[in-house]
C-alpha positions as CSV (number, residue, x, y, z in Angstrom):
1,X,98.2,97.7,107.8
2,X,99.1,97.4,111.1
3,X,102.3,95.6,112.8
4,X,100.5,92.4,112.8
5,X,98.9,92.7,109.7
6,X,101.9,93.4,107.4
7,X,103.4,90.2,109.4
8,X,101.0,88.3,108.6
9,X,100.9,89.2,105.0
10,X,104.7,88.5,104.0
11,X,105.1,85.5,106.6
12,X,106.6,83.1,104.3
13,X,106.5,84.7,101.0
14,X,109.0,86.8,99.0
15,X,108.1,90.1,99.3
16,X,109.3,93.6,98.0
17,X,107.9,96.8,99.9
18,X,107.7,100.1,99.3
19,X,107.8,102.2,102.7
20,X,107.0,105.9,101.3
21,X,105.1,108.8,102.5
22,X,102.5,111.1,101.1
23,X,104.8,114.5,101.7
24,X,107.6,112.6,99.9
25,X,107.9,113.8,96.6
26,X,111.2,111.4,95.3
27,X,108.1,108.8,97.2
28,X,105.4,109.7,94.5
29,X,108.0,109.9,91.7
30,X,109.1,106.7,92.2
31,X,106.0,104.5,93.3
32,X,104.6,103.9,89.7
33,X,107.7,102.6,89.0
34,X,107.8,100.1,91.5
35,X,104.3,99.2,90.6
36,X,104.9,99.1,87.1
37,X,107.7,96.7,87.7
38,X,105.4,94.5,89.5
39,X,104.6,92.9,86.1
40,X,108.4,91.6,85.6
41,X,108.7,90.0,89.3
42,X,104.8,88.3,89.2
43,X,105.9,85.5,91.8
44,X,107.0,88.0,94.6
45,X,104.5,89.9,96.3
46,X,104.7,93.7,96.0
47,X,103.0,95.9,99.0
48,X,103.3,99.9,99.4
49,X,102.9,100.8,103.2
50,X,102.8,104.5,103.9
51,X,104.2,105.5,106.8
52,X,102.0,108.5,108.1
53,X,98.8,105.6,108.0
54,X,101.3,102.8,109.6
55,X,104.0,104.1,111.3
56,X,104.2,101.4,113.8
57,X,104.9,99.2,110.8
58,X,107.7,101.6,109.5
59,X,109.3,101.5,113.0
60,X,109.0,97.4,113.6
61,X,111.0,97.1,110.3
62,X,113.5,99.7,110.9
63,X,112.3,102.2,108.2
64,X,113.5,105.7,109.1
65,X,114.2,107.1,105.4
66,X,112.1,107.7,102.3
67,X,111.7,106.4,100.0
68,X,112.6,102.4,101.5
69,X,112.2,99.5,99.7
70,X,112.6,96.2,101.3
71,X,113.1,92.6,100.3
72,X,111.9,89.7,102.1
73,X,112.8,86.1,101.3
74,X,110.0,83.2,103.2
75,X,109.2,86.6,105.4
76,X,112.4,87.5,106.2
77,X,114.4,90.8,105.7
78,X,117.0,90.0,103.1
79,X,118.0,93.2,102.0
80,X,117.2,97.3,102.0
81,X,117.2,99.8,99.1
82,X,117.1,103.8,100.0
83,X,116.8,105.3,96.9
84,X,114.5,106.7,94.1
85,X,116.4,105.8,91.4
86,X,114.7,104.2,88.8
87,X,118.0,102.3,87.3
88,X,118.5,101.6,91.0
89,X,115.5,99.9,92.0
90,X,115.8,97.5,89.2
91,X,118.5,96.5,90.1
92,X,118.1,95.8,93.9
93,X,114.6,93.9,92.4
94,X,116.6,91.3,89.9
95,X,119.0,91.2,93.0
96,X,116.6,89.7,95.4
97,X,113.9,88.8,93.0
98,X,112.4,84.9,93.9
């Protein structure tokens, strides 16, 4: 997904994202999860960019740890999570969940 792409795809939706990387282990441990709990937040949209295959993306939206999840609210950044915490993530997703 490039720049324009991921732009296109969240413009005017809520949104959670997954920045991760393939060498990222805390990344792989954690990415089930957030897909898993994909189920509970149905009316948000739930992407997974990696960062090696779309690192302009990473860069436009200020990604620069892994593993990053963001939240976007009618496309727009709301809020950040760096962490792959399981109890953690559930909470930043009933946080900002829409």
């Amino acid at each position: 997904t490039n720049r324009d792409d991921f732009d296109g795809l969240i413009k005017g939706k809520n949104a959670f994202v997954l920045f991760k990387a393939s060498w990222c282990k805390v990344c792989q441990s954690i990415a089930p999860v957030f897909e898993r709990l994909e189920e509970t937040y149905a009316t948000n949209l739930f992407l997974v960019v990696d960062i090696d295959q779309n690192e302009g993306t990473a860069v436009s939206q200020g990604v620069d740890a892994m593993p990053t999840f963001v939240a976007y609210k009618n496309g727009d950044k709301v809020d950040e999570l760096i962490s792959g915490d399981e109890k953690t993530l559930q909470e930043f997703l009933a946080k900002n969940a829409h």
